[in-house]
C-alpha positions, 0 to 999 in steps of 0.5 A: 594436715593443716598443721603440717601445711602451717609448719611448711609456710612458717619455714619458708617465710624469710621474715625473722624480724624476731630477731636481733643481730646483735653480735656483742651479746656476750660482751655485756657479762655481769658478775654476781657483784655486778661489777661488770669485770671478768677475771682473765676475761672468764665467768665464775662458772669457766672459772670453776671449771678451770679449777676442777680440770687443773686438780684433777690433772695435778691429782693423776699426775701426783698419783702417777709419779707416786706409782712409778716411784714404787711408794704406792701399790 
């Protein structure tokens, strides 16, 4: 039962001195080359998924237009 009691102590304890209030964390993005600048303000993986979304959308609007065209199916 102590461990629950321990638990309990923790949780109201109101000292986080553990951690920082750094808002700027994300400001700080190094990219792979250590350049330090961000294309469009983007990381390499927002980037790639940008890309995928973007292909994926010409792809189902290419496949549409193929079908309403009545060239496919």
């Amino acid at each position: 039962m102590t461990d629950f009691d321990d638990l309990r102590s923790l949780a109201a304890d109101d000292d986080y001195s553990g951690f920082d209030d750094d808002d700027d964390d994300f400001a700080s993005i190094d990219t792979a080359d250590g350049s330090g600048t961000l294309f469009l303000g983007m990381t390499p993986v927002e980037r790639m998924f940008i890309s995928i979304f973007l292909f994926m959308n010409v792809a189902v609007l290419g496949v549409a237009l193929l079908l309403a065209t009545g060239r496919m199916g």
